[in-house]
N, C-alpha and C positions, 0 to 999 in steps of 0.2 A: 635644454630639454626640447624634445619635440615636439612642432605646436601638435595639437592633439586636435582629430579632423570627428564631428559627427554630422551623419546625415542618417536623419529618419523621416520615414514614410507613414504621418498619423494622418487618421482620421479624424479629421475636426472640420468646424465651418471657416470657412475665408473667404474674403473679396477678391478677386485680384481678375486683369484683363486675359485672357487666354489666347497662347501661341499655337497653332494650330498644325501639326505633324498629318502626314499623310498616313491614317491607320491600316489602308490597306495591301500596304507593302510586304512583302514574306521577305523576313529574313532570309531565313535559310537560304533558299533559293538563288538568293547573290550569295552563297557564302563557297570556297570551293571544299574540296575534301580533306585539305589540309586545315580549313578555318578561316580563313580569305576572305574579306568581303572582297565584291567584284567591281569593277570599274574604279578601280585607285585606291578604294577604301582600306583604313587599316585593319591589322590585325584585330580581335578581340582577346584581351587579358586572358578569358575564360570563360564558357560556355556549357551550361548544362540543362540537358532535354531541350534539344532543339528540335524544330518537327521540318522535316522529317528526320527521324533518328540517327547519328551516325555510326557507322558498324563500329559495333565491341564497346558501346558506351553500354549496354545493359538495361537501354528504353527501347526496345522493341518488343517485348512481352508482356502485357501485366502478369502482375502477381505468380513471374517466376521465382519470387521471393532469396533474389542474387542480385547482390549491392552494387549497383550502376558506376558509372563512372563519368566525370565531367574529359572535357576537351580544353585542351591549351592552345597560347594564340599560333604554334608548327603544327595543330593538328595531334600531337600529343595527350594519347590518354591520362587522366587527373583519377586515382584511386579514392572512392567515398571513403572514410570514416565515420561509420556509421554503430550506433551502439543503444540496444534497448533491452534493458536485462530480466525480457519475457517473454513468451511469443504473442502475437498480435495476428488478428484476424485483415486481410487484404480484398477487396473488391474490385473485381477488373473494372468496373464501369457505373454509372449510376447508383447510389450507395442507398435508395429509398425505394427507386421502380425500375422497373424492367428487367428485375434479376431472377437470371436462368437458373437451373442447376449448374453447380461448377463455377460458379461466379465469384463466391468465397474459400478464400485459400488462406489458412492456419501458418504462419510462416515464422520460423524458428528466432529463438534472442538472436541479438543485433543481429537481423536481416531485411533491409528496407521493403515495405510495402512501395510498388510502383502499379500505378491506376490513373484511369482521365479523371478520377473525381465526378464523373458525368457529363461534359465538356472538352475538347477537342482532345490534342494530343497527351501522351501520356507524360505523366509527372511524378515526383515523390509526395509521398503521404507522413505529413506530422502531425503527433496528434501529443498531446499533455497525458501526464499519467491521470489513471483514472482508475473506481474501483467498483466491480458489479455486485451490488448488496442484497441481490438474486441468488437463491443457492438453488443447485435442481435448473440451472439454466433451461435444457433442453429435455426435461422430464418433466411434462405437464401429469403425467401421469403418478407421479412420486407423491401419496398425500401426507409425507411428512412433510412437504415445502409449500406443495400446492395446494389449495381448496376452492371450495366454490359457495355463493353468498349468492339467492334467490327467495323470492317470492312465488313463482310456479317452477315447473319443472327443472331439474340440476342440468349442468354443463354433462354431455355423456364425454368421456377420452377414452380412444384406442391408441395403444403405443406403438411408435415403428410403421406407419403406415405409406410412407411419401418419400421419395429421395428428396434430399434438403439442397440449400442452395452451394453448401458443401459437398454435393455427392455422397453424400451419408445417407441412409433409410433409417433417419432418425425424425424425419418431422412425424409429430401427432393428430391425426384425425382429431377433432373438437367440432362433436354438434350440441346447438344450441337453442330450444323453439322459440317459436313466434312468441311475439313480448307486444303487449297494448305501452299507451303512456304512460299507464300506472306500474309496471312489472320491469322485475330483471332478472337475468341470469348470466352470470358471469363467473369465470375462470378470476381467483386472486390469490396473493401473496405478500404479505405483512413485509415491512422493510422499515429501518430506521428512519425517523423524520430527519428535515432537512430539505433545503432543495434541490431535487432528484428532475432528470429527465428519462423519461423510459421509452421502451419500444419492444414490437416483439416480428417476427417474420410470419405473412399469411400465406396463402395462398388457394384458391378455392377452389375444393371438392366438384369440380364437374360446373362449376356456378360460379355466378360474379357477386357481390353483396357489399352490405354497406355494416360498419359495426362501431361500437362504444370502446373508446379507451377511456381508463377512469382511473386519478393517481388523488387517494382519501383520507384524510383526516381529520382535522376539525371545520378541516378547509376542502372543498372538491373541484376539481380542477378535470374538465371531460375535454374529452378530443372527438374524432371520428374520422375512420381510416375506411377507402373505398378498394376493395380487390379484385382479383381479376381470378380463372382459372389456369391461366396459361405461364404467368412469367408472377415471380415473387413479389411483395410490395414490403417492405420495411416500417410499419406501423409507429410512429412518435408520437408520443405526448410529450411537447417541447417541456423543458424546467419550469417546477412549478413549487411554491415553498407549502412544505407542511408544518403541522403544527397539533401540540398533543402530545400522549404518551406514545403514541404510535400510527402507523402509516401503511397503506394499502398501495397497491399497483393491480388492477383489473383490465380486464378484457371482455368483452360479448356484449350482449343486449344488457341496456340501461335506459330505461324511458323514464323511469322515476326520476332518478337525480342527472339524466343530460337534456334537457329541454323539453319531454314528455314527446318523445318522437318513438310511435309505434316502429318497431323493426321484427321484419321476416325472420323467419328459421335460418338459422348461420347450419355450414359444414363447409371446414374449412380445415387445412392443415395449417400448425403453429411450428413452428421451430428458434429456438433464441430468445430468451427474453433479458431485458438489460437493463436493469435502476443504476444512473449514473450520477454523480452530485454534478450541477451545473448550473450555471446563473440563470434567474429570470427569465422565460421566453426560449434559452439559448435548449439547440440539438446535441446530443451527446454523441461521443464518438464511434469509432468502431466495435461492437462485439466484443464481449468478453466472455467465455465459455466457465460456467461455474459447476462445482462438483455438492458437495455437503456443505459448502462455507461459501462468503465472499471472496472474489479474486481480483487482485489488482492487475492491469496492465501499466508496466514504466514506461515513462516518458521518451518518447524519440530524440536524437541527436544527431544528426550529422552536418561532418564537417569536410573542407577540401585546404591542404593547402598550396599558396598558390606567391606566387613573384608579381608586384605590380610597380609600373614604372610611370614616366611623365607627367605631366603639368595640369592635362584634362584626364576628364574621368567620368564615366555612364554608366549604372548599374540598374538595371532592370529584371523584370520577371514577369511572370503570370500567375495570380493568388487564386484560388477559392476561398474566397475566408468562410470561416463558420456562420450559422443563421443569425450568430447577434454579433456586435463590434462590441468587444474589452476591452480593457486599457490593457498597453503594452504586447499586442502581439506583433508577433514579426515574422511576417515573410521570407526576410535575405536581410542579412548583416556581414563585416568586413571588420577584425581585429587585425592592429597592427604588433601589439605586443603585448607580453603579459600582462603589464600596470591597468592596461586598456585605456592607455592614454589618448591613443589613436587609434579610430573607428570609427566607421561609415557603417548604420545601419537603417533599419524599415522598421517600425512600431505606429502600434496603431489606436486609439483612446476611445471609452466608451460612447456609445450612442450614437455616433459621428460617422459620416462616412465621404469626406473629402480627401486628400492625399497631402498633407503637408513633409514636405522636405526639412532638416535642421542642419545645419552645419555647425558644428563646433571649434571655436579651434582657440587654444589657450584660455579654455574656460568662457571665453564669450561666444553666444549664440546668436542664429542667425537663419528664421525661419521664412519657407513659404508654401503657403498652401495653394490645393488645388481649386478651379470653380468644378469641375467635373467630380457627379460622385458615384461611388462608389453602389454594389446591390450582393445585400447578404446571399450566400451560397452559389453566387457567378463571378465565373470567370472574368478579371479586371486584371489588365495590365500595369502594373505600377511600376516608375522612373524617376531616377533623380540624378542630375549629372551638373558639370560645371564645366564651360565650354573656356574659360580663360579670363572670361569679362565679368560672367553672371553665374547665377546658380539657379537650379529650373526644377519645377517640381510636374510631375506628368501623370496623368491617369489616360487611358484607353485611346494614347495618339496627340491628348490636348496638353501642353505647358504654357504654364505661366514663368514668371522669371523675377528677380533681382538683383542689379548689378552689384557687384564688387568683387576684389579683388582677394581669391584665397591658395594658401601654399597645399598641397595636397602631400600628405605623405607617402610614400614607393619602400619598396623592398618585400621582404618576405611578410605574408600575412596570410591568415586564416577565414574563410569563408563559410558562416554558419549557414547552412538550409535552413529556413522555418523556424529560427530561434535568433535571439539575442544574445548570444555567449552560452548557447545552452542553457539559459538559469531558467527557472521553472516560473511557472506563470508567462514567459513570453512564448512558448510553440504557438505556429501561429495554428493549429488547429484543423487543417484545411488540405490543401493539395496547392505544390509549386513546382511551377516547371520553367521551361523556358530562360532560363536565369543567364544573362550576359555580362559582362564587367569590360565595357570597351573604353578607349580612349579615347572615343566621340557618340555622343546620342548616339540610340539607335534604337528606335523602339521596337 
C-alpha cells in the first residue's frame, strides 16, 4: 500500500523559530507565458489565479460568472470542475463597503463566483451552503413578511425607488424619525431561533447616517452600521444565539434597547436582507434572494485534476478566511486516490490563527506550526512544502521547519479549491486565489 501523505494548514498556537522568505517577491513576474519560473527555476505542477492573469484562464473579470481555469507546468490550460446546485449571488469586490451598482451578479448553478474578496487580485469564492430564513428578501414593503415595532412614529416604505447594487430598481426608500434614548422605530421580521447572522444593504437618500441593527429574542444582541449616499454598505450583525419561542431581525432607530444612543431621522434605501445560521461572532455568507419561503444556497466545490511528480513538493495560496476561525476549514487540498489514502491538505481549527502544517504518512503524524498569525477577513498567504530534508509550515513569507525524511506520493490526483474533499463543514468560506503546487517553495 501506499504510504498515505497529509499535510494541513491549521490554525492553532505554536512555538517554533521562524525561517524568513523574501515576501516581496511577485511571482508571476518571473513566471514566463508558458509557466516558467525565470532564471533556472522549475516548472510549477499547477497554477491557479495567478496576478497578473493569464490569457483564457477566466480571472480577468469578476463575476462573469464562467468557470476559470487553472495552468499546468507547459502552460496548459486545466478545466475547473466546478458544481453548486443553485445560483449564488457574486461581488466583484469589497463584499461590506464600497459597493456600486452593478457590483452584484446573480450567477447561474455550478457557475463559480470569481471576485478580490476586497483585496488584491482576483480569486474564486467558496462558500458552505447555507439558508435565508427571510422571506420577502427584497420586499420591505410586503406586510406579510415585514412589519414595524415602535414607540413614536412607524418606519414609512416606498417600493422601487433606487437602482440596487444589482442594477435592479428594486431597492426601497425607508424613512425613519429622530429617536431620543428612550424610543424606537424599526423595520422587522420574526425568523426561527438559533444562531443567525444577518445583514441587509443601505444606502442613503441624499445623506450619510448612522443606524441600529438589532437580532431579538429572549436575548438582544445590537449592532450599528454607518452609510454613506454614494456607494452601498452591507450592514452585518455578526452571529448571534437566540433563545425563546421566537426570534426577530430589525433595522433603524433603537435607543431603548442599543445603548440609549439618541439617533437622527434615517432615509435611506434597503435592498437584501439575509438571516443566515452561523457560529458565534462569525459573518454570514453571500446573499440569498428569498421569495414567500426560505431559500437555500448549496454548497460550492470545485476541483482540478492534475499529474504530480518528484520527491519535493510546495503548495501555496492566498485565503480570505471568514471573520471567525472553525475547525476544519480548508483553503487547498490534494487527493491521491479514492481510499484518500494519500492527501496533502489546508485545514484550519477554531479560535486559533497560526498555520500549522501535518504530514501524514502510513498513519503516523508529523506536525508544525507556524509563529506568524493569521487576521480574520485578510488576505494571508499560507504554505507548506517539503524541500527533501524537512517539512516547513509558512504564513505571509515567514517558515519554520522540521527535519526528516518523507516519501511523497506522484501520479494522477485531484486538487480541491476551498474544501477538503468537498465534504461539508470544511469550505473554507472565504476567497482563494493564487494557488501554486511547485516542486520547490515558492511563496
Amino acid at each position: 500500500m501506499r504510504a498515505a501523505l497529509f499535510l494541513a494548514l491549521i490554525v492553532s498556537a505554536a512555538e517554533a523559530q521562524p525561517r524568513v522568505f523574501d515576501r516581496s517577491r511577485d511571482v508571476a513576474s518571473r513566471r514566463s507565458s508558458r509557466g516558467e519560473v525565470a532564471c533556472g527555476r522549475s516548472f510549477a505542477f499547477f497554477e491557479m489565479a495567478p496576478s497578473p492573469s493569464a490569457n483564457g484562464d477566466g480571472f480577468a473579470t469578476a463575476c462573469a460568472c464562467v468557470n476559470p481555469s487553472a495552468v499546468n507546468s507547459v502552460g496548459a490550460l486545466l478545466p475547473l470542475t466546478f458544481t453548486r446546485a443553485s445560483t449564488a449571488w457574486c461581488t466583484k469586490g469589497n463584499e461590506t463597503t464600497g459597493i456600486a451598482n452593478g457590483d452584484l451578479v446573480e450567477c447561474a448553478a455550478d457557475k463559480a463566483r470569481v471576485g478580490t474578496g476586497g483585496s488584491g487580485a482576483l480569486k474564486l469564492g467558496i462558500a458552505a451552503a447555507a439558508t435565508n430564513v427571510l422571506s420577502r428578501s427584497q420586499q420591505f414593503d410586503d406586510t406579510g413578511a415585514w412589519s414595524t415595532t415602535q414607540n413614536v412614529a412607524a418606519p414609512t416604505v416606498t417600493a422601487n425607488q433606487a437602482t440596487s447594487p444589482a442594477s435592479t430598481t428594486t431597492a426601497e426608500r425607508i424613512q425613519i424619525p429622530a429617536t431620543t434614548a428612550a424610543q424606537y422605530s424599526l423595520m422587522r421580521q420574526a425568523m426561527e431561533v438559533g444562531t443567525k447572522g444577518t445583514a441587509v444593504y443601505i444606502k442613503g437618500n441624499g445623506q450619510s447616517g448612522t443606524m441600529d441593527l438589532m437580532i431579538a429574542s429572549d436575548i438582544v444582541t445590537c449592532g450599528v452600521c454607518t452609510y454613506n449616499p454614494t456607494t452601498w454598505t452591507r450592514c452585518v450583525t455578526p452571529g448571534a444565539a437566540t433563545v425563546g419561542g421566537v426570534a426577530f431581525f430589525h433595522f433603524g432607530n433603537d435607543g431603548l434597547d442599543c445603548g440609549g444612543t439618541a439617533r437622527d431621522a434615517q432615509d435611506f434605501f434597503a435592498w437584501q436582507a439575509d438571516a443566515q445560521a452561523t457560529e458565534v461572532g462569525g459573518t454570514i455568507g453571500p446573499p440569498i434572494t428569498t421569495a414567500g419561503t426560505a431559500v437555500a444556497r448549496v454548497a460550492e466545490v470545485a476541483t482540478f485534476a492534475v499529474t504530480l511528480a518528484g520527491s519535493t513538493r510546495s503548495l501555496s495560496a492566498t485565503w480570505i478566511p471568514p471573520s471567525t476561525f472553525t475547525a476544519g476549514r480548508s483553503p487547498l487540498s490534494i487527493y491521491f486516490d479514492a481510499s484518500n489514502s494519500d492527501k496533502l491538505t489546508a485545514t484550519s481549527t477554531a479560535a486559533t490563527s497560526t498555520v500549522t502544517t501535518t504530514f501524514t504518512i502510513a498513519t503516523v503524524a508529523s506536525t508544525k506550526a507556524t509563529t506568524a498569525t493569521m487576521t480574520a477577513s485578510t488576505a494571508a498567504r499560507v504554505a507548506g512544502y517539503y524541500d527533501g530534508a524537512a517539512r516547513f509550515a509558512c504564513l505571509d513569507g515567514t517558515c519554520v521547519s522540521t527535519a526528516g525524511a518523507l516519501t511523497l506520493p506522484v501520479g494522477a490526483a485531484t486538487i480541491y479549491i476551498g474544501s477538503a474533499l468537498g465534504a461539508a463543514g470544511t469550505e473554507a468560506n472565504g476567497w482563494v486565489g493564487g494557488v501554486r503546487v511547485d516542486p520547490v517553495y515558492a511563496p
